[in-house]
LOSE-49536 format. One record per residue (C-alpha): x, z, y. Coordinates in steps of 0.25 Angstrom, whole numbers, padded with zeros to 4 digits, always signed. Example, Ala and Ser with C-alpha at 12.3 -4.5 7.8 and 13.67 -1.06 7.14 Angstrom:
+0049+0031-0018/+0055+0029-0004/
% end
This chain:
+0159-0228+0021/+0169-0219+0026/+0170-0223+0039/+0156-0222+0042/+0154-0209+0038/+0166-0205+0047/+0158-0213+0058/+0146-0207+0056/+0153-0193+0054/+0158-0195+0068/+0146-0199+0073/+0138-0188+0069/+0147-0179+0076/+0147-0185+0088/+0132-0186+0090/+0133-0171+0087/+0142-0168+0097/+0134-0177+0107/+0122-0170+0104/+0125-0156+0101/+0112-0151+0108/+0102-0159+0101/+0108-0157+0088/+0103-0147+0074/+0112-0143+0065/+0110-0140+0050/+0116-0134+0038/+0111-0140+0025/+0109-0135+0011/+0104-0140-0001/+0101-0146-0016/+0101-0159-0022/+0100-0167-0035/+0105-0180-0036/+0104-0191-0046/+0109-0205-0045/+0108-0217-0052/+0119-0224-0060/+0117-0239-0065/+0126-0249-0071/+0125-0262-0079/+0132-0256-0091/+0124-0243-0093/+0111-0234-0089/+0109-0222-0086/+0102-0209-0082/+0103-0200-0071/+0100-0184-0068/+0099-0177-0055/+0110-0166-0053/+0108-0155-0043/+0117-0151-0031/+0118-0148-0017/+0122-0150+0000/+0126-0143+0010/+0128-0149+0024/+0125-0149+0039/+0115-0159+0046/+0112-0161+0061/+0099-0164+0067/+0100-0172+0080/+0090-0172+0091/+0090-0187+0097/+0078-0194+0095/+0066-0182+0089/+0060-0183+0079/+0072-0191+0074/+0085-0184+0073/+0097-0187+0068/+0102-0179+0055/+0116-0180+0052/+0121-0172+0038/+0133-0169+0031/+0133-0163+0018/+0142-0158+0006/+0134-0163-0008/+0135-0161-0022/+0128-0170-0031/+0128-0176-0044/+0121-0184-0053/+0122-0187-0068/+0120-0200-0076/+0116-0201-0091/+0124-0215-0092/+0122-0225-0105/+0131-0234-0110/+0139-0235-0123/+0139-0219-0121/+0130-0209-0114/+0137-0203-0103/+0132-0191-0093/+0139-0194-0080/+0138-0182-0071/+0142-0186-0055/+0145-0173-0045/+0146-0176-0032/+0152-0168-0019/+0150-0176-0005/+0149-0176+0009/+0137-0182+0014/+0135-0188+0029/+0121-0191+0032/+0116-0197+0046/+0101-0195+0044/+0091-0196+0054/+0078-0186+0053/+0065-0188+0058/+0057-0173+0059/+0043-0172+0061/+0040-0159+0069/+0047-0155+0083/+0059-0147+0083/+0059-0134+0079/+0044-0135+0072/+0045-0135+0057/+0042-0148+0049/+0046-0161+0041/+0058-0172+0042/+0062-0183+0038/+0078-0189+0036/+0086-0199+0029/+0097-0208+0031/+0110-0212+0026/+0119-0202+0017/+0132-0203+0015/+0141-0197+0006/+0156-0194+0004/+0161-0188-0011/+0170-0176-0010/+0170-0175-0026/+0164-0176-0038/+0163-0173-0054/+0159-0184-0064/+0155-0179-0077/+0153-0187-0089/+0148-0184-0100/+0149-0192-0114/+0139-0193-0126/+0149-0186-0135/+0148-0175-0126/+0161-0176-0118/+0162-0172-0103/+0170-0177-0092/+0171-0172-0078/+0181-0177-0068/+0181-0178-0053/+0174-0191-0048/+0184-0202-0043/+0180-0207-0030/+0186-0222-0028/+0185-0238-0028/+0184-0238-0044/+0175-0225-0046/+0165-0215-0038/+0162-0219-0024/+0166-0208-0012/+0154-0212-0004/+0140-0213-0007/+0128-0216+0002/+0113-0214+0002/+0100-0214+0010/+0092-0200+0012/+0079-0197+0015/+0076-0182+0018/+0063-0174+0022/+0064-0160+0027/+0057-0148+0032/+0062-0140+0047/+0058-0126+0048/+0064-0120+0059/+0079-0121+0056/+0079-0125+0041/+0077-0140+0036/+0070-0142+0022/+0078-0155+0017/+0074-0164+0006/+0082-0175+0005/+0083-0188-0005/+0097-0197-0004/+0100-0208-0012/+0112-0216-0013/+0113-0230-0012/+0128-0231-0016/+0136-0233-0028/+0144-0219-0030/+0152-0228-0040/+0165-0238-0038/+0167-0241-0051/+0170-0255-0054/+0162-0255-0070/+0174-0255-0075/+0171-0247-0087/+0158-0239-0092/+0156-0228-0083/+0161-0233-0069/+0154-0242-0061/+0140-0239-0062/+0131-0239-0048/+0130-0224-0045/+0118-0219-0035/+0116-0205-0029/+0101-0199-0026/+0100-0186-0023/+0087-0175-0018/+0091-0163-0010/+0082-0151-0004/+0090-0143+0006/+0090-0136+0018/+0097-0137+0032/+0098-0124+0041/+0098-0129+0057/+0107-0121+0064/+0101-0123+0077/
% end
């Protein structure tokens, strides 16, 4: 996984730097609420949608109208929390900062410059900066700690598949956007009764992106 993104990273900027005339570029700002789906053999549970943000840069390239190519890379904060039943009730609260590399492609239909409707989706790929993990018992005793990323506990990279529909008008992109992962955020080998559940991200975000040219 981390090569690809490294690949892909360069490839991005190199098909900027080829194309620097035919290219948009955009700042991106933005809301979300995630919720995620947590299932295991050895317990249910519930899930809620937490709010939280972006704010990124996307290009729009210019080589095959009305499909264009629109690469993003954005900071997120996300979380989700889980009502999880086993012996005990347990709130596990999950906050998340990542990096997220997007290589979409967008369709738009109206010419440029003219306002209107488009459509993008694609892969989504995410890298963890940090994260809290709170958990909650039924006696009413909190935990927070940092999230460990490794082989035996949270995963560093995520993936998903977007889908997104917007609005152009003049230089400002309305952005409604639906992601949902299809990876595990969890390593955990089931070891004992809170790790190695199969962990899921989806998220819904409204934003705006700004075209600076």
């Amino acid at each position: 996984m981390k090569r690809f993104i490294f690949l892909l990273t360069i490839f991005i900027f190199s098909l900027a730097k080829v194309n620097a005339q035919n290219i948009q570029y955009a700042l991106r700002l933005g809301a979300n609420a995630t919720n995620g789906s947590l299932s295991s053999t050895r317990y249910s549970s519930d899930s809620k949608f937490l709010p939280g943000g972006y704010v990124g840069v996307q290009m729009k390239v210019f080589f095959d109208p009305p499909i264009y190519f629109n690469p993003q890379l954005n900071i997120i904060h996300k979380g989700t929390e889980f009502m999880v039943r086993n012996n005990d009730t347990v709130k596990l609260k999950l906050e998340i900062n990542q990096i997220q590399l997007a290589p979409y492609l967008q369709v738009d239909f109206h010419k440029k410059g003219e306002p209107g409707f488009n459509i993008n989706g694609g892969l989504s790929l995410y890298t963890a900066i940090n994260g809290k993990e709170t958990i909650t018992k039924s006696d009413g005793i909190t935990t927070k700690k940092d999230m460990r990323f490794s082989k035996t506990a949270y995963g560093r990279f995520e993936a998903g598949i977007h889908l997104g529909v917007g609005y152009d008008v003049k230089k400002i992109s309305i952005q409604l956007m639906y992601n949902r992962g299809f990876s595990n955020l969890f390593n955990g080998d089931n070891s004992s009764d809170f790790s190695g559940p199969v962990i899921k991200m989806h998220s819904v975000s409204l934003g705006l992106a700004w075209y600076l040219n």
